[in-house]
C-alpha positions in Angstrom: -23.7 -13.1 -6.1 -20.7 -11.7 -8.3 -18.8 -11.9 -5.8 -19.6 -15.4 -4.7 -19.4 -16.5 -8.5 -15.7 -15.1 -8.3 -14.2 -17.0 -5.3 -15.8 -20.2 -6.2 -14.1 -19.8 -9.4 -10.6 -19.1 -7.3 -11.0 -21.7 -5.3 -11.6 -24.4 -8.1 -7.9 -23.1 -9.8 -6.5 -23.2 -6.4 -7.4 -27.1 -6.0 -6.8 -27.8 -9.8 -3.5 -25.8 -9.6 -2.2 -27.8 -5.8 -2.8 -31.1 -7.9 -1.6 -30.4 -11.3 1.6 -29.1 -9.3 2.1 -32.6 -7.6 2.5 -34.4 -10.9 4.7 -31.3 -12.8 7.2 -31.0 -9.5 6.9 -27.1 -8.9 9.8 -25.5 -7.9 8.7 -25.0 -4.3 4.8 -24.8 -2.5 4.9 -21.0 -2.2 6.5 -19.7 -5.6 3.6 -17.9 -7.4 6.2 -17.3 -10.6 5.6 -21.2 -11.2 4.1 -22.1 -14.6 1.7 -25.5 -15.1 4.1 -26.6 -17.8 1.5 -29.5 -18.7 -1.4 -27.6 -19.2 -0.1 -24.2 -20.2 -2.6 -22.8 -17.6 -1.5 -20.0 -14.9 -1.3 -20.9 -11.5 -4.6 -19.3 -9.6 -2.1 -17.2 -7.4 -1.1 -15.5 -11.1 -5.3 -15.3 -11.8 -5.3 -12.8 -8.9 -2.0 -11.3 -9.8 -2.5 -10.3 -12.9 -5.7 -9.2 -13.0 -7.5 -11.7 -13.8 -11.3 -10.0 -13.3 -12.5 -7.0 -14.4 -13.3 -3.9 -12.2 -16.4 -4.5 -12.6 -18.1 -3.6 -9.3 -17.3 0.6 -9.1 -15.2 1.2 -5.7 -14.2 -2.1 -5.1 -10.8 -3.0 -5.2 -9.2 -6.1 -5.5 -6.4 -8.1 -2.9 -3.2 -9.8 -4.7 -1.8 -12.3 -3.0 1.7 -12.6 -2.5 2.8 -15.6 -0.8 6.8 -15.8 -1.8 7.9 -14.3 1.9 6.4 -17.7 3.3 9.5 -19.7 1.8 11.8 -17.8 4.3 10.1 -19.5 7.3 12.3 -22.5 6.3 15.2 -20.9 8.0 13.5 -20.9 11.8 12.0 -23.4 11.1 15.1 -25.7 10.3 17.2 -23.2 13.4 14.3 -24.4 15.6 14.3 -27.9 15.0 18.3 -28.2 15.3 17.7 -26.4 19.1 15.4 -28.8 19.7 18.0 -32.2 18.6 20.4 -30.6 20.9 17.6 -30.5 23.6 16.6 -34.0 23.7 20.2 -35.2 22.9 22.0 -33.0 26.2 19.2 -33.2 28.5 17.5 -36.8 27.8 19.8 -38.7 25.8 23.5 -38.0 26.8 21.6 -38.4 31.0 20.2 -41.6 29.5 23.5 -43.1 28.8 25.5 -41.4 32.2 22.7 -43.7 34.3 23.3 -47.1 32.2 27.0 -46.4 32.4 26.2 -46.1 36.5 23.7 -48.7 36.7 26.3 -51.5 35.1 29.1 -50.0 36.8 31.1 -49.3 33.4 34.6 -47.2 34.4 34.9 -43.8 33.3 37.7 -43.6 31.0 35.7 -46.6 29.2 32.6 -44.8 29.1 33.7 -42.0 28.0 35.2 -43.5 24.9 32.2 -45.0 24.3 28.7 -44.6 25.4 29.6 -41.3 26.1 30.9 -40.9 22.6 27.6 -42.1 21.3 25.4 -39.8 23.1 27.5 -36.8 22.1 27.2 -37.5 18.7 23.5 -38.3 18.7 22.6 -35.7 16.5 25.0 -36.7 13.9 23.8 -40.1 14.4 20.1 -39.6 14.0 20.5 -38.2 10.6 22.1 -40.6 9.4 20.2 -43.1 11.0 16.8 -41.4 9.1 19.0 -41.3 5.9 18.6 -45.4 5.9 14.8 -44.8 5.2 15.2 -41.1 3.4 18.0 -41.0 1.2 19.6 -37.8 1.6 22.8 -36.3 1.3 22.3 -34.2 4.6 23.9 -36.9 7.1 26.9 -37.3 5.3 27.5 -33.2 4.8 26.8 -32.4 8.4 29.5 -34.9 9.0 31.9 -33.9 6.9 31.0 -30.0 6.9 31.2 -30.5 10.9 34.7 -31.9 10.9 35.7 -27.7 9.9 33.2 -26.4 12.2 34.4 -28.0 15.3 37.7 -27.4 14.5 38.1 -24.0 13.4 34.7 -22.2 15.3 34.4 -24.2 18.7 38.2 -24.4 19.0 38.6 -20.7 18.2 36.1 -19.1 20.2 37.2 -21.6 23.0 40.6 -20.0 22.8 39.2 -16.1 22.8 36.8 -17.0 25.6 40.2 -18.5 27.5 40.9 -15.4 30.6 44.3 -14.1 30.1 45.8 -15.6 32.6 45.5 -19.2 31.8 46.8 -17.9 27.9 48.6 -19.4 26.0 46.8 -22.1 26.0 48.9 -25.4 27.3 47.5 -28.5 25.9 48.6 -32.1 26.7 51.3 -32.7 24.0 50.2 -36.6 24.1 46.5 -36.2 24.1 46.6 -33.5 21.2 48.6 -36.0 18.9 46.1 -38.7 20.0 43.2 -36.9 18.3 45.1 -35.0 15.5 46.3 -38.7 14.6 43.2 -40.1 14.3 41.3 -37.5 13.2 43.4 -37.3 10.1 42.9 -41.0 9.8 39.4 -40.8 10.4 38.8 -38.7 7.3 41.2 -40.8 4.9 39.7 -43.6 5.5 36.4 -41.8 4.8 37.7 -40.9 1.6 38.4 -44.7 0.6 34.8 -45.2 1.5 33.2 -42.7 -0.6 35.7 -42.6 -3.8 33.7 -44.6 -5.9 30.2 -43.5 -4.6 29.3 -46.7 -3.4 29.6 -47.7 0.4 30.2 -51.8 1.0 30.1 -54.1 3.7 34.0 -53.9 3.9 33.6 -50.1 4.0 31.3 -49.8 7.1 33.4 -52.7 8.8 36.4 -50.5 8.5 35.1 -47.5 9.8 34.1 -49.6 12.7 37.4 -51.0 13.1 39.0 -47.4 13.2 36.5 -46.6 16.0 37.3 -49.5 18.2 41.3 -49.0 17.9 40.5 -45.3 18.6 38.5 -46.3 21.7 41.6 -48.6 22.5 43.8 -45.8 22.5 42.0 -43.2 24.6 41.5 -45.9 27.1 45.1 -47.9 27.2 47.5 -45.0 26.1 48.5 -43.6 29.5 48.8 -46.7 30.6 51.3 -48.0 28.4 53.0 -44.5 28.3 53.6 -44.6 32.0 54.6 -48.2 31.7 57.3 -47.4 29.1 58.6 -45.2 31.3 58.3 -47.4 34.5 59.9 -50.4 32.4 62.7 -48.0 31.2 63.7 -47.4 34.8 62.7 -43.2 34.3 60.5 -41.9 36.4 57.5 -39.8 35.5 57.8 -36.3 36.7 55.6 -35.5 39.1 52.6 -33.0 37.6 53.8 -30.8 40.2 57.4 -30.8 41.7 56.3 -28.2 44.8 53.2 -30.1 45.2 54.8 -32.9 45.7 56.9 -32.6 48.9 56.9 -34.5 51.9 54.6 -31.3 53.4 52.1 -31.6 50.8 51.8 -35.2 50.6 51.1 -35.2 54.2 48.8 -32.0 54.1 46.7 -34.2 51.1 46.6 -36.5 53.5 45.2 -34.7 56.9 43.1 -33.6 54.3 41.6 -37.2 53.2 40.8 -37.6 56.8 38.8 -34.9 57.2 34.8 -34.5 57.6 33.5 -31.8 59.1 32.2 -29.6 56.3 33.5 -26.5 58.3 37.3 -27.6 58.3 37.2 -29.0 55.1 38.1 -32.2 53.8 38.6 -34.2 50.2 35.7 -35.0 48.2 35.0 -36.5 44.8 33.2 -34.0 42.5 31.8 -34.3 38.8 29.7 -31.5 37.3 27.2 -32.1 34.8 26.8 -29.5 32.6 24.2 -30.6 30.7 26.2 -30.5 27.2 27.6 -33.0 25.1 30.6 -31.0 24.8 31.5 -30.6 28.4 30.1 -33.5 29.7 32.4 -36.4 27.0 34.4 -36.5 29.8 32.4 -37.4 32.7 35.2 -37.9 35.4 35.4 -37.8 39.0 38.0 -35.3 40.5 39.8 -35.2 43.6 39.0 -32.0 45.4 39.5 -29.9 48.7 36.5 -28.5 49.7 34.6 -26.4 52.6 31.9 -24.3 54.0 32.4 -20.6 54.7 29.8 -19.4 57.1 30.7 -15.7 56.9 29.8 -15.5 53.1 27.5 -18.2 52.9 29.9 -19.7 50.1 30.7 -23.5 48.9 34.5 -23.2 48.1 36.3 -25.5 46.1 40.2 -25.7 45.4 41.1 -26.0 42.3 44.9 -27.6 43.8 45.1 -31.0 41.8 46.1 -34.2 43.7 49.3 -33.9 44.1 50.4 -37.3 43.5 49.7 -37.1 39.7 52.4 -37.9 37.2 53.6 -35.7 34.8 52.5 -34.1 31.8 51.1 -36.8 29.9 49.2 -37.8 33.2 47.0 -33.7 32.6 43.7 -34.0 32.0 41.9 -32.3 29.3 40.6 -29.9 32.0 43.6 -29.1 34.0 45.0 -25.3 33.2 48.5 -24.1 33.2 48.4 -21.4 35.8 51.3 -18.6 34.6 49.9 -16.4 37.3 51.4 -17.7 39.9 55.0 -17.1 41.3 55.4 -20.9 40.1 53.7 -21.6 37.0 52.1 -25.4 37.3 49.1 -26.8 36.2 45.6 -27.1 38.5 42.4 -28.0 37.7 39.6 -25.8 36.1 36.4 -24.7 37.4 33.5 -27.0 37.9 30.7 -24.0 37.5 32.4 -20.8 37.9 36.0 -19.5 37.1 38.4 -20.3 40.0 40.1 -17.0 41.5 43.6 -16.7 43.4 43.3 -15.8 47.4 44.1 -12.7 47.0 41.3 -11.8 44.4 39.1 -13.4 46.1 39.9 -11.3 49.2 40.2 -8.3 48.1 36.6 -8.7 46.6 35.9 -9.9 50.7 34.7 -13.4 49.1 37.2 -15.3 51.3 38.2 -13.9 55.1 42.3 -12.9 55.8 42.6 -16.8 57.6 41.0 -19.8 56.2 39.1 -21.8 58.4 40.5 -25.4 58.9 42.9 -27.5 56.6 42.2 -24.5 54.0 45.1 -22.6 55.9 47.1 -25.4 54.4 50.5 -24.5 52.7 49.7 -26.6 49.7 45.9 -25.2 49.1 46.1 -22.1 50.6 48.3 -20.9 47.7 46.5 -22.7 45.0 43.1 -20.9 43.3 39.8 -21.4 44.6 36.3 -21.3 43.3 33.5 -20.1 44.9 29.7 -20.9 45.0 27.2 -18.7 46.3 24.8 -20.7 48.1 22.2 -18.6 46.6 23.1 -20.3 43.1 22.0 -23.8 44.7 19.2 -25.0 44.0 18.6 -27.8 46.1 20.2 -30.5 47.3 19.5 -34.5 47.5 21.1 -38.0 48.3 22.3 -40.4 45.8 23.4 -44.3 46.4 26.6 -43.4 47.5 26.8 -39.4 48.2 25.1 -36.6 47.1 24.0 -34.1 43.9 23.9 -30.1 44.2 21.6 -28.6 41.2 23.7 -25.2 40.5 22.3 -22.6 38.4 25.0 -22.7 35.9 26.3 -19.5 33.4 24.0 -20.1 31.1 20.6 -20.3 32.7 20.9 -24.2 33.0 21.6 -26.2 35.7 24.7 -28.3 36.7 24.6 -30.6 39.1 27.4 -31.7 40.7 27.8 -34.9 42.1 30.1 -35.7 45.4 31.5 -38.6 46.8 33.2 -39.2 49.9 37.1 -39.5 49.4 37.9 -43.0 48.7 34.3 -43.8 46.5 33.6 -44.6 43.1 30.5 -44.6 41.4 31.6 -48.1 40.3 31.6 -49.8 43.8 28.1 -51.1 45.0 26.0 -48.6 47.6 26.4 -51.4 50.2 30.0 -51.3 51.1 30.9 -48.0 52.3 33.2 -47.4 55.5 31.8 -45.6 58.5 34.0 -42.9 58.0 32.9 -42.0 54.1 28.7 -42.6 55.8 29.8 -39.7 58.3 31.3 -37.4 55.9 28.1 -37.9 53.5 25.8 -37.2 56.0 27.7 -34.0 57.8 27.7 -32.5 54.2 24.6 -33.5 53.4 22.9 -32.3 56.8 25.4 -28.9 56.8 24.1 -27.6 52.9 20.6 -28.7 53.8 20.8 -26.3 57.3 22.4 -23.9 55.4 20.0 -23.9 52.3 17.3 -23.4 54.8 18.7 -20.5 56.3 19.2 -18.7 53.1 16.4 -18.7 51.8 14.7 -17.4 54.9 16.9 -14.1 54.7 15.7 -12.3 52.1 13.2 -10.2 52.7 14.1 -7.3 50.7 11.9 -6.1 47.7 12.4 -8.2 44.1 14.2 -6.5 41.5 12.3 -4.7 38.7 12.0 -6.4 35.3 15.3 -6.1 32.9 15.0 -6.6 29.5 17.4 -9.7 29.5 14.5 -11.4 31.7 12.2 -9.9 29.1 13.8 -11.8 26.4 14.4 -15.3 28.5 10.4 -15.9 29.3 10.1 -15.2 25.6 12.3 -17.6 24.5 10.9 -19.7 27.5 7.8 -19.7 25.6 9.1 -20.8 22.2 10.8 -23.5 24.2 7.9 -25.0 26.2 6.5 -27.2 23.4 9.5 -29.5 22.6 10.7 -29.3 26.4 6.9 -30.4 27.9 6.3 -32.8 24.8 10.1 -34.3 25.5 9.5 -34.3 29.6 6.1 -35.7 29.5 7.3 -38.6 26.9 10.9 -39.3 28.0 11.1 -40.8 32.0 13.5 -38.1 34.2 16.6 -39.6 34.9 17.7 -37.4 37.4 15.0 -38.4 39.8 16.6 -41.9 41.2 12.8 -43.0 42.0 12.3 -42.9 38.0 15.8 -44.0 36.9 15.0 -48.3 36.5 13.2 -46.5 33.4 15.6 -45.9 31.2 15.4 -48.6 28.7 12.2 -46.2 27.7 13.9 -42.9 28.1 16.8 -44.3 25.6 14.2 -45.6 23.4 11.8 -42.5 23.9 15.2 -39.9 23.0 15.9 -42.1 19.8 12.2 -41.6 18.3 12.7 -38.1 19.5 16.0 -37.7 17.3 14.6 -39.7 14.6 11.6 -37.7 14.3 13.3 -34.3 14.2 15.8 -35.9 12.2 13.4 -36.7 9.1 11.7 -32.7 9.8 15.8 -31.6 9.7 15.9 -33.7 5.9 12.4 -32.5 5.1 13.3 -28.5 5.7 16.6 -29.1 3.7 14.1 -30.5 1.2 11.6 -27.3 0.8 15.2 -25.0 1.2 16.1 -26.5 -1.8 13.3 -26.7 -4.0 12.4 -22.7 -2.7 16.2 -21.3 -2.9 17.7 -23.8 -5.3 20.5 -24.4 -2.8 22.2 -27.9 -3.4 21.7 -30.0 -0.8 25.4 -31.1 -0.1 26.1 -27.6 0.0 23.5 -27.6 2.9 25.0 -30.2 4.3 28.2 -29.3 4.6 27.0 -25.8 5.8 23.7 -25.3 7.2 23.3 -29.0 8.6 27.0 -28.7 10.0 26.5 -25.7 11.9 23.0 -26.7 13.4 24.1 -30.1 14.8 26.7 -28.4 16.2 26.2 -24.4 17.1 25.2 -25.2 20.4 28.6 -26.8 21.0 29.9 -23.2 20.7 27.9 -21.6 23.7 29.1 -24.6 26.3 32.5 -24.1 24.4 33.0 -20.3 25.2 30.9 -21.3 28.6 33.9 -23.9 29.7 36.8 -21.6 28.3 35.3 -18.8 31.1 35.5 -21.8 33.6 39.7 -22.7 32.7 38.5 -25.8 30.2 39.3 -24.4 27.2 41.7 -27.7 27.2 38.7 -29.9 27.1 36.7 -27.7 24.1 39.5 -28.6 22.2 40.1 -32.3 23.2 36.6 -32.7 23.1 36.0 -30.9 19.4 39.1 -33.2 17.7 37.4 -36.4 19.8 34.3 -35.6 18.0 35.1 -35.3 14.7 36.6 -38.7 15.0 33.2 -40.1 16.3 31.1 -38.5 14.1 32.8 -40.9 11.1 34.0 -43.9 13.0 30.5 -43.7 14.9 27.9 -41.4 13.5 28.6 -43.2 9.9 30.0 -46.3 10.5 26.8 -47.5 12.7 24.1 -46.3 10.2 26.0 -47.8 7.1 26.8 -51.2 8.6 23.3 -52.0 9.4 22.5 -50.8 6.2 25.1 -52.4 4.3 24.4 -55.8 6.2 21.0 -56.1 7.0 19.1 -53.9 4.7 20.8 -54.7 1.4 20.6 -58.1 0.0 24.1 -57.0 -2.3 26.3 -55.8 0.7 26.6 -52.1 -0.8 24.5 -49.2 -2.0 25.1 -46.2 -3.5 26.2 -42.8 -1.7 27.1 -39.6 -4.0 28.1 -36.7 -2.8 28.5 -34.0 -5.1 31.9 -32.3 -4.5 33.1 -34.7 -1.6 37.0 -34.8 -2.8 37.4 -30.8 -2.6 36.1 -30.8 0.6 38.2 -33.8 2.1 41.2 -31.5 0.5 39.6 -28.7 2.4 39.3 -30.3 5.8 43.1 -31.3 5.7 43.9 -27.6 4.5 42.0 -26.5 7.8 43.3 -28.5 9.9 47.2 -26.9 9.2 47.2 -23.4 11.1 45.7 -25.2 14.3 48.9 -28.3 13.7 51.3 -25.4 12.7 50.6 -23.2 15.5 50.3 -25.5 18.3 53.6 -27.6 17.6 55.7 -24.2 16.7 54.5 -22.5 19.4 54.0 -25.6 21.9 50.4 -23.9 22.9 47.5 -22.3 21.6 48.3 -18.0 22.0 45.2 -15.9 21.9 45.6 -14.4 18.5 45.3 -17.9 17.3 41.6 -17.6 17.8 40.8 -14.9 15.5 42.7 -16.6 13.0 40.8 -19.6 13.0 37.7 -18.0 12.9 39.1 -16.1 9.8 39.6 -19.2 8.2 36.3 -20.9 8.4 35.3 -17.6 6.7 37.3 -17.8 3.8 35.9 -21.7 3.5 32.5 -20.7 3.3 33.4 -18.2 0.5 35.7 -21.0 -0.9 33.1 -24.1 -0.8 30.0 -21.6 -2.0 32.2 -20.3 -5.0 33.0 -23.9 -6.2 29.3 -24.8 -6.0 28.4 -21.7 -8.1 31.0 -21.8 -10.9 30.8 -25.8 -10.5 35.0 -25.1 -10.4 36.3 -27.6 -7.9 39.3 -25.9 -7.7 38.1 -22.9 -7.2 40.1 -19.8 -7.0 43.1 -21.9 -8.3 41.7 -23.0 -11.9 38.1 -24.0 -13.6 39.8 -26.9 -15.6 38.0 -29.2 -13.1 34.9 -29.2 -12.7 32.9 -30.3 -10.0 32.1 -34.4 -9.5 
């Protein structure tokens, strides 16, 4: 009976304490150290803590709670929910927007300015997006906070994941100024925005306007670069000058006529990775391509059409080859790292002669890459070719798409020549044979359990919920029988974001009240490395591959979407539909040192690249360095409120 008495009286301080602590605002849920400041009373956690009741039963003794540790479940928590926004934003959304752009037959180079852009950024996008309805500074610091991150941790562990022999790392001089141009005007113009902590109709219509010319430019720069030079009677150097002989040109084209899988022939090939850093440029390449029967192998040159113009024509994941006897530029790998012949035979991967048009002069001396057929999934038919699912480095699948030479994925399914039916269904037909016989070949006994498979079904298991919840919700859009769905799967991946958007503000929330961190500095921080951390992986991933080019081009074109896009888009609707005065306020406490500090950040990767005309590998480590030293630097001026900080505390923070 005591002991009855004695809970019943806990349990009435417990409920009188959880509603008391609604109207006093308690620093957090689980801090036991809180006071009722009201009612002078101690919390019923303190009761038990100190001591409350007597000893009065001999031999009994008495449990104290202690329920602080439960604060620090915020952190997986908030690490969990940021895995899952880059889930549903690189398998659902991003795929989502890939099939419209197919489905209304929008080119790629427009797409990927675009749409593409959109999807990329879809994190970024969704917070702010929530922010309309739940004010928060956490959109606005992921943004900003997310302009150093891409720049100085995806860039830099790009570059130290580049191999050696593709370092230093030659960038396109005219794409690289592209970005760095706009970037930098991206964030001034996000400066006038914010200065006086209101954002106006005018505001979000700029930003909007800086998008759109910045969409024009990735789209119509070439162009009118090659026609400057066309109109100034200068021709544009070819991309290669050896590749482009009369013997090459007419080896590219004996190749172009080819079908039969076995001899090889050209193909056009786009790999989705599955990540909205590799796949922002979702291009078709022109590729050599064959079938080795001895090793069972789909091989791939990485030789780039040799009829390319120069320089300013290289795509963001061509590689400058300074392993060869002639150093030029060729494309990167599509799932694995391309090898030189004579790696790749004297690991026996590729036989002394080549079979077919491989024994070509112009590929024979050009890197290959080559796909075990046991990393192919399956295989299946699309409108106009074919997709390969590839296990890709990561555990996830990339599937590759091919086209006969000659297709696009913006001409209808019904007019396709006889020649480009035949060369679908030989390849089609030859991996399906070949797929077949494989898997009936191993008979051997499985391999015992490692501990990296250990780890894998346990994070399987913390993965199933969102992935069954998001797959049972969101329609598949890589089955085509399911793809006339995907007005629901782009609504369905917005409620998605938008949902774990408003849990992403709600954990910044209870990390505040619990740690008393400011919530710009966890915007500019904890936000801006969750929307974007898994950037890194599919950075270092592509680097392996030969793309470190397109981790960079693909970082700077982000940051310039995440304001012109991620911003501009949740602030115009706000701004115009949602306020009757055309403006509402926006603070962010200490938004002028860090606009200083993403300019400051920005100068060793400007410095180094247009002193040394490339990216060397040490230049890696020091931009790594760097985002260290602007942690310490943006944490110090939030603790001594010094915006200057470690030049002077005259200033103090806004």
């Amino acid at each position: 009976m005591v002991r009855t008495s004695r809970w019943l009286v806990v349990l009435i301080c417990a409920g009188h304490t959880s509603s008391l602590a609604q109207d006093t605002h308690l620093r957090g849920p689980f801090d036991p150290s809180a006071r009722l400041e009201d009612s002078g009373e101690p919390a019923a956690v303190d009761l038990l803590q100190n001591d409350a009741f007597p000893e009065d039963i001999p031999g009994k003794t008495h449990t104290k709670l202690n329920i602080t540790f439960y604060r620090w479940l915020w952190w997986p928590a908030i690490l969990y929910l940021f895995w899952s926004m880059a889930h549903v934003c690189d398998i659902h959304f991003v795929r989502t927007i890939e099939v419209i752009c197919e489905r209304f037959h929008i080119p790629d180079d427009v797409a990927g300015a675009t749409l593409m852009a959109l999807g990329c950024n879809g994190p970024e996008l969704a917070l702010n997006m929530i922010n309309i309805w739940q004010p928060s500074s956490i959109g606005v610091g992921a943004v900003v906070g997310g302009e150093v991150f891409n720049v100085l941790v995806i860039i830099g562990t790009a570059v130290l994941a580049t191999p050696d022999e593709y370092m230093p790392l030659k960038l396109s001089k005219l794409s690289f100024s592209r970005d760095i141009f706009f970037y930098m005007a991206s964030v001034l113009l996000l400066f006038v925005a914010l200065r006086d902590g209101t954002v106006t109709r005018e505001d979000a219509l700029m930003l909007l306007f800086g998008g759109f010319c910045y969409i024009m430019a990735v789209i119509y720069l070439r162009r009118v670069t090659n026609w400057m030079f066309s109109s100034n009677g200068s021709a544009v150097q070819p991309l290669v000058d050896r590749q482009c002989s009369a013997v090459n040109l007419e080896h590219w084209d004996r190749a172009r006529q080819g079908t039969d899988p076995l001899r090889g022939s050209i193909l056009r090939i786009r790999a989705d990775m599955r990540s909205r850093l590799a796949d922002r440029n979702h291009q078709f390449e022109d590729r050599f391509a064959f079938l080795l029967g001895e090793s069972e192998s789909f091989v791939i040159s990485a030789v780039a059409d040799p009829t390319l113009a120069g320089e300013a024509q290289c795509d963001v994941d061509m590689v400058y080859d300074r392993c060869e006897q002639e150093n030029h530029w060729h494309r990167a790998g599509l799932v694995k790292r391309p090898k030189t012949l004579e790696d790749a035979q004297r690991r026996q991967l590729l036989p002394k002669t080549l079979p077919g048009l491989a024994e070509l002069g112009l590929f024979r001396s050009g890197p290959w890459e080559i796909i075990p057929l046991q990393d192919i999934l399956f295989c299946e038919l699309s409108h106009q070719g074919f997709f390969l699912h590839v296990a890709g480095p990561l555990g996830n699948e990339v599937t590759l798409e091919l086209l006969p030479d000659g297709e696009s994925d913006n001409r209808s399914p019904t007019v396709k020549s006889m020649k480009s039916d035949a060369c679908v269904q030989a390849w089609y037909h030859s991996f399906r044979d070949r797929l077949k016989t494989s898997r009936r070949k191993s008979t051997e006994r499985p391999k015992g359990r490692k501990i990296r498979n250990f780890v894998m079904e346990w994070i399987s298991w913390l993965q199933f919920p969102v992935k069954s919840l998001a797959g049972a919700t969101i329609p598949d859009m890589d089955c085509p029988d399911t793809q006339h769905w995907y007005p629901v799967a782009f609504l369905m991946s917005m409620l998605w974001l938008g949902i774990l958007s408003s849990l992403v503000v709600n954990a910044c929330d209870g990390i505040h009240r619990d740690f008393d961190i400011p919530n710009n500095v966890l915007g500019f921080t904890v936000a801006a490395a969750g929307t974007s951390f898994p950037n890194v992986f599919s950075g270092m991933c592509v680097a392996r591959q030969g793309k470190a080019g397109m981790a960079v081009a693909n970082a700077l074109g982000a940051n310039v979407q995440n304001v012109f896009l991620a911003l501009a888009i949740p602030w115009t609707i706000q701004a115009i539909f949602l306020e009757p005065t055309g403006e509402f306020p926006l603070v962010i406490n200490g938004f002028e040192p860090a606009i200083v500090e993403i300019f400051v950040t920005l100068l060793p990767l400007v410095l180094i690249y247009f002193c040394c005309s490339s990216l060397p590998k040490w230049s890696g480590a020091l931009f790594l360095v760097t985002y260290v030293v602007y942690l310490v630097c943006a944490l110090k001026q939030e603790s001594t409120q010094c915006a200057l900080w470690p030049v002077t505390c005259t200033m103090p923070m806004l």
